[in-house]
N, C-alpha and C positions, 0 to 999 in steps of 0.2 A: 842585348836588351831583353828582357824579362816579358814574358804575354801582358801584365798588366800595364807596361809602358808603351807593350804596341798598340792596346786597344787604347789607350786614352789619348794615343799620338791620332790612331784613325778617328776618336770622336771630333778629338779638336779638327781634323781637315775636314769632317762632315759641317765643322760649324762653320768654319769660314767659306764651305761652297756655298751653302745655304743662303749667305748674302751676297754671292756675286750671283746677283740676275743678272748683271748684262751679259754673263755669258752663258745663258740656260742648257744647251748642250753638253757644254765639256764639264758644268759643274754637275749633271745627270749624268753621267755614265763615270766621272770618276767619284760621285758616292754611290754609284752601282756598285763601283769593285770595291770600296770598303765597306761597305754596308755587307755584302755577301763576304768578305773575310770575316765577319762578324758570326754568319749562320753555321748552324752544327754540321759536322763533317765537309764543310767546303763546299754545300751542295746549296743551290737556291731553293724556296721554299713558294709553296701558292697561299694566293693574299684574296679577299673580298676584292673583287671588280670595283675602279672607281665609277664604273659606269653602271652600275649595281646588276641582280639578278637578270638572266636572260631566262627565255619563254618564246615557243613559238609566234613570229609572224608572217604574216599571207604577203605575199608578193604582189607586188604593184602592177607586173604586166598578167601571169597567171592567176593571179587569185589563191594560191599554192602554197599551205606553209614550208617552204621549201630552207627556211634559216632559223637558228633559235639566235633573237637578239636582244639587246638590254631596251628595255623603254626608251621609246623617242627614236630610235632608228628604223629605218624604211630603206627596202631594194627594190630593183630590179633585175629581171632577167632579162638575158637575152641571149641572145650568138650561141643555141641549144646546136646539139648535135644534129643531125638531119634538116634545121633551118635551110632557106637557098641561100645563097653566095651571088655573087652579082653577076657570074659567070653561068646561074640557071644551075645550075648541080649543090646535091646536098654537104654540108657543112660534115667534114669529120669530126672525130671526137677526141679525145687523148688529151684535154686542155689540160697544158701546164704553163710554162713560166710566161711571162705577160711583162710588158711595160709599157706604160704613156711616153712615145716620141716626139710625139708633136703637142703644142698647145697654143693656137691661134683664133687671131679675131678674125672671124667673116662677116664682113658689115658688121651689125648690132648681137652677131650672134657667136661665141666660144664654142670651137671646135678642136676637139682630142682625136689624137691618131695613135690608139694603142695597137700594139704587134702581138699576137698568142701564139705559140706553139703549140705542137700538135702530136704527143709523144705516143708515134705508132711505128711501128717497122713495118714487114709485108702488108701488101693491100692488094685487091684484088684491081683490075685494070678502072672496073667501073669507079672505085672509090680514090682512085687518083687524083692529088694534086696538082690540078693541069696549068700552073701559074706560071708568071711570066720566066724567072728564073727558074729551072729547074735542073740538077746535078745530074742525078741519075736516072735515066725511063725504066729502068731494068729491063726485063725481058721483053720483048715487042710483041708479045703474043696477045689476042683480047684475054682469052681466057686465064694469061697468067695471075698468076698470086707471089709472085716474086718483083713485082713491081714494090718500088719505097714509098709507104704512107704518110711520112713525117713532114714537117713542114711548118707555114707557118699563114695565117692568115690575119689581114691587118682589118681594124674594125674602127669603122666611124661614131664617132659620140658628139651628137650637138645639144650645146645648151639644156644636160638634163636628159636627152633621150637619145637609143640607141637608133643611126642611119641604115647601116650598110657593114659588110663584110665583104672581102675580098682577098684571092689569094694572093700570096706573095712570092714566096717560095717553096720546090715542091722536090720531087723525086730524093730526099733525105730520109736518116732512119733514125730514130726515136728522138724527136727532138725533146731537150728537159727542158733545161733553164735557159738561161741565155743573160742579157743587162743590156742596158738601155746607156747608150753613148752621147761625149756632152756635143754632137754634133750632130743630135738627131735620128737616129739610127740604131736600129738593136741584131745585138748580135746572138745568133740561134746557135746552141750547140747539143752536138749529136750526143747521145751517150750510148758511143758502141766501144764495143772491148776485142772488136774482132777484126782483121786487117781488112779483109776483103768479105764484100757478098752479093752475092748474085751472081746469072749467067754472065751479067753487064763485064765483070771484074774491077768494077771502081771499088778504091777503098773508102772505107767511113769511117768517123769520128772523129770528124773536125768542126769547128767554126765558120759562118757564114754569116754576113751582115744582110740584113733586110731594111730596105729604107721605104720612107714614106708611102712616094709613089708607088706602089706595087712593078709598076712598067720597067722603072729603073734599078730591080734588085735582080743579082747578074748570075746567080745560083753556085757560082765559081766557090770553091771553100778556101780560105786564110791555113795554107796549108802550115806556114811559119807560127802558129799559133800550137801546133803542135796534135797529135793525132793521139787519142786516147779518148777516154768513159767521161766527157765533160759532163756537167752540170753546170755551171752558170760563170758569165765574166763581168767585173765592174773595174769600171777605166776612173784614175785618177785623173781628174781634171788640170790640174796643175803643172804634171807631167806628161800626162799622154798615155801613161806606163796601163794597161789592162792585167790585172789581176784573174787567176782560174782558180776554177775547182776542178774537182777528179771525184766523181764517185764509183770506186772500186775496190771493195771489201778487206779491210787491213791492207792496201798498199794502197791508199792515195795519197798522191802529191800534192802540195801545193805550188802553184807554178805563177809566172810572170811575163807578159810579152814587153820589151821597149820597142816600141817602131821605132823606124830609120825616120819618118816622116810626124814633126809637132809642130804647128797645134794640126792635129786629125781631121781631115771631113773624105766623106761617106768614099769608100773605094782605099783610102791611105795605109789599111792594115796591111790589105796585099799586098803592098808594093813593097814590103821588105824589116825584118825586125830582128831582134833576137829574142831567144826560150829560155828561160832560166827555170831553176826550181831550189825551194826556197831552202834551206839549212841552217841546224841552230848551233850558234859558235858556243866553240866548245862540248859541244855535245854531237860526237857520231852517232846516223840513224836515229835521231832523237822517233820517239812514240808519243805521240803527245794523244793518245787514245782515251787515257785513261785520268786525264787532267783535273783535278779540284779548280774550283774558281779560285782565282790569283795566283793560279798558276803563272807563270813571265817567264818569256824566252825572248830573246835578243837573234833575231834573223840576218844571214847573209845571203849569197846566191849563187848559184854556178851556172855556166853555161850546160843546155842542151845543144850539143853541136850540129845533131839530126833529130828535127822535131816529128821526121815523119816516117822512124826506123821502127822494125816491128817487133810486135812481142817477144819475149824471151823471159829467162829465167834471170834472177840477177842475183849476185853475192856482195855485200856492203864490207867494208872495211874492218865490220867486228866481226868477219864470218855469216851473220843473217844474210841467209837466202830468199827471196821471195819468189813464188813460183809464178809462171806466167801472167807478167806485169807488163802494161805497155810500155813499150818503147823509150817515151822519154822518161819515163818512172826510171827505167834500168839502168839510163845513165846516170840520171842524178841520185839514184840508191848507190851506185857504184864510186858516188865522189860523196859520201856522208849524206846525203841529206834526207829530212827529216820525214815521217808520214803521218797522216791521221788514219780514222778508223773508214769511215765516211762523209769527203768532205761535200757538201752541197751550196746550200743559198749561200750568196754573198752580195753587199750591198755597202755601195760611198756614201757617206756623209762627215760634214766638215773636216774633214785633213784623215778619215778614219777609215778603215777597210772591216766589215764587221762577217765574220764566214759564222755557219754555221756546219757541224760535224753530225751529224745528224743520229751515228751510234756512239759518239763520244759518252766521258764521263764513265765513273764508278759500276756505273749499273747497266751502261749504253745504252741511255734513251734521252743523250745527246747533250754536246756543249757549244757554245759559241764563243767564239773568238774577237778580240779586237786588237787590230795592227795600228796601230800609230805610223801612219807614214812618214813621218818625220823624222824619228827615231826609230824604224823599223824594230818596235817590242809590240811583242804580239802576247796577249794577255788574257786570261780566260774570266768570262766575267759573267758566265751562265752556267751550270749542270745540275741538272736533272737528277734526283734520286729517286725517283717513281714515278712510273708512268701518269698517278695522279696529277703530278704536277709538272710534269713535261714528257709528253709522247713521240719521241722521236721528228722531233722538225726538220722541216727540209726546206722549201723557198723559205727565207724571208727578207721584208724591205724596213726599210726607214722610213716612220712619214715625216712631211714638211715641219712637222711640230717637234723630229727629232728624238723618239722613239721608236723600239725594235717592235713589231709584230711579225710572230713566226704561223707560219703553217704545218701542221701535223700531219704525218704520215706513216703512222707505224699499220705493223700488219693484225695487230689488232686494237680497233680504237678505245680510247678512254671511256669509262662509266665512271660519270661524276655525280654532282648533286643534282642535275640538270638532266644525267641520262646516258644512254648512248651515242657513241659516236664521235668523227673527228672534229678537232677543234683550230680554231684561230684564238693564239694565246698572246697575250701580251703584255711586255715588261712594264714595272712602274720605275722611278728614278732612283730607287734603294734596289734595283734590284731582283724587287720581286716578282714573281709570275701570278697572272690573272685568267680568266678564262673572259673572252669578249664575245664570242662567236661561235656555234655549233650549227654540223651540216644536219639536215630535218628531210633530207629527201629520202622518202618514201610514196612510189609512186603505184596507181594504179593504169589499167589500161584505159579505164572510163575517164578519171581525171585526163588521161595525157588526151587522148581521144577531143574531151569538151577542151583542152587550152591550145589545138591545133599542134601535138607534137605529137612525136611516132610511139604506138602504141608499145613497139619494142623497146623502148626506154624502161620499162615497169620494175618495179622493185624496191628491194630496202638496199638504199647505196649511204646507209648514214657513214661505213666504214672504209667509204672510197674517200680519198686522199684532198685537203685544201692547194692548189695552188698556183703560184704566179698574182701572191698579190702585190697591189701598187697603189698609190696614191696617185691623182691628178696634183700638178704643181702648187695649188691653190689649199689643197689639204680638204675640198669641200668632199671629194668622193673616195673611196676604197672600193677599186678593182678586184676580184678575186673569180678564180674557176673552181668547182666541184670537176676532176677528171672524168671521174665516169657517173654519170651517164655523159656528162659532156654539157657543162652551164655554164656561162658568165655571167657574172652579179656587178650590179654599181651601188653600191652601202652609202647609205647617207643619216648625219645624223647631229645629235649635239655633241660633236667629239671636245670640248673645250671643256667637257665635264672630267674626262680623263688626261694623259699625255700624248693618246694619240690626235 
């Protein structure tokens, strides 16, 4: 078939998605993908915001233009680094991945229980995580600095305003991402690349579930989930099946847990499962690094026989060697299977697993992925040809309305028409990329001073990193953290203006 017969076969599928509203999801993201086979070199393009021009606004608890947002939309801050905790000691900082667990009625009033991680390694004894779960103390000395700062703290949200914080899990090392389970419960993973650390001799870089209650989360790690540089997990519902990422620089896997135990609640990961990691049939070692949108690859799976064997070097079937890959990387390098560049966020919606690669694409400033569970074809349906129009993303979620919003994290932020700094970008239903959200924090010590936060917060953090955002179930709010200095925000706004 000839180019012109492809483009007018993809117009016509663009026309008949067009009119099936009832299915508003799968007809948005399958004219995502032809719509972007459509654009030059394979690469998606940035579009006018449906939510039009952003401009700073003041924050609702600080008074602080702390966000650049489109008209009509209004935050808050809250859960700042140094805040208390309900344990009387100050709030860490490292805020990244996040999800809403819970969403209940208390009497007349809606209460959210989102989980944030806390992505720090060493801490001094004072700045410990002293929560009910906790893995590793490390060293028992006060003065040590070899104690783990990672962790996770759960925060209360009622009806519109921020409660409380509380730890949940503690003695862990750099926790990133994690995902939010259909059983309540979110699972925190480490992103360490190193077997062992500390005097203690525990190893890290695994998996940990933290649940609601704080009391009930058991700091124990899912060690069958597999020991390597995670970034973020999302469980298919249907199956039970929990989906990984890996972020570690030209050798991440993509991987799979099945538990022994469906349908899942809170504790059922430990009890037993298997590792797989993913491979493209027909294709040894696939590199799917450097992937155009509509790109398609067709996945199978191999077993990780030891999920929790240590690093090594590894050689693949075509001779490619990778040098000090974790563990289960080396086995399933060892049986074909496939890698990205840097894989990160990944997030379920309707039947779909959507990852993003965060140095993928052309230029590597990142592609996103979407797997079809059903059909296991995994299909690229995002890249980035300039950091103007996508900066290296790393968490992102799906909101209830069934659109991607990514968070930016490159190590130098974008200058756009709005300015400097990182962004929260977001796709429309062809495809395209918008800018919705810029970080605006630049602080002084008088400002933090007058809004009661620690004077050592001060500076220009517009180029510190978006993330852990998330949606409440109801699509009214978007969750999100600034890492450093250490902020969580609840966005609220007329999202029905756009797709989010």
């Amino acid at each position: 078939m000839d180019n012109t017969a492809i483009s007018a076969t993809r117009r016509n599928l663009l026309k008949g998605i067009a009119s099936a509203s009832a299915l508003p999801f799968v007809g948005a993201f399958t004219a995502m993908q032809s719509q972007q086979a459509l654009a030059a070199n394979g690469a998606t393009t940035l579009v006018t915001s449906p939510y039009g021009a952003i401009a700073p606004v003041n924050d609702m608890t600080t008074g602080l233009p702390l966000l650049q947002l489109p008209l009509g939309f209004s935050y808050k801050s809250f859960g700042w680094r140094g805040d208390l905790m309900t344990d009387g000691k100050a709030c860490p900082g490292g805020h990244d991945g996040m999800g809403v667990i819970v969403s209940r009625k208390v009497g007349r009033s809606t209460e959210l229980v989102l989980v944030r991680n806390h992505e720090i390694g060493s801490a001094s004894a004072a700045n410990f995580l002293n929560a009910p779960g906790v893995y590793d103390s490390g060293n028992t000395s006060a003065t040590a600095t070899t104690k783990f700062g990672g962790g996770n703290t759960n925060l209360l949200f009622r009806d519109g305003n921020f409660v409380s914080m509380t730890p949940s899990l503690g003695g862990t090392q750099t926790n990133c991402a994690g995902g939010v389970t259909p059983w309540g419960t979110w699972l925190s993973c480490e992103e360490v690349s190193s077997d062992a650390a500390g005097t203690s001799g525990k190893k890290h870089g695994y998996v940990f579930e933290v649940t609601a209650d704080p009391a009930q989360t058991t700091g124990l790690p899912i060690v069958g989930m597999g020991r390597f540089g995670h970034e973020a997990a999302a469980v298919d519902p249907a199956t039970g099946i929990v989906y990984e990422t890996e972020d570690s620089s030209g050798k991440s896997g993509f991987y799979r847990y099945i538990p022994d135990i469906v349908p899942g609640y809170p504790g059922s990961l430990a009890m037993g499962g298997v590792l797989q990691m993913a491979r493209v049939k027909g294709i040894v070692n696939a590199n799917l690094g450097t992937a155009p949108v509509n790109a398609t690859y067709e996945l199978e799976w191999v077993n990780i026989a030891n999920p929790d064997q240590n690093r090594s070097n590894a050689t693949g079937p075509t001779g490619i060697t990778i040098s000090s890959a974790a563990g289960p990387f080396v086995q399933g390098w060892t049986q074909g299977a496939l890698r990205m560049n840097r894989g990160e966020g990944i997030w379920y919606a309707q039947g779909k697993m959507f990852v993003m690669d965060t140095s993928g694409g052309s230029v590597a400033r990142g592609t996103i992925w979407e797997l079809d569970l059903a059909s296991q074809v995994l299909t690229c349906i995002y890249s980035s040809p300039s950091a103007l129009v996508g900066n290296m993303g790393d968490n992102l979620t799906v909101s209830p309305r069934n659109a991607i919003l990514i968070c930016e994290d490159a190590s130098t932020a974008a200058t756009d028409s709005f300015g400097f700094g990182q962004r929260l970008m977001g796709l429309t239903g062809a495809g395209d990329a918008y800018i919705f959200a810029k970080n605006n924090v630049t602080l002084t010590s008088t400002q933090l001073n007058t809004a009661g936060k620690l004077a050592s917060l001060q500076g220009d953090h517009r180029s510190n990193e978006f993330a852990g955002a998330c949606f409440d179930p109801t699509g009214r709010y978007l969750f999100v953290n600034i890492q450093t200095p250490g902020i969580t925000f609840a966005i609220s706004g007329p999202w029905a203006k756009g797709p989010l």
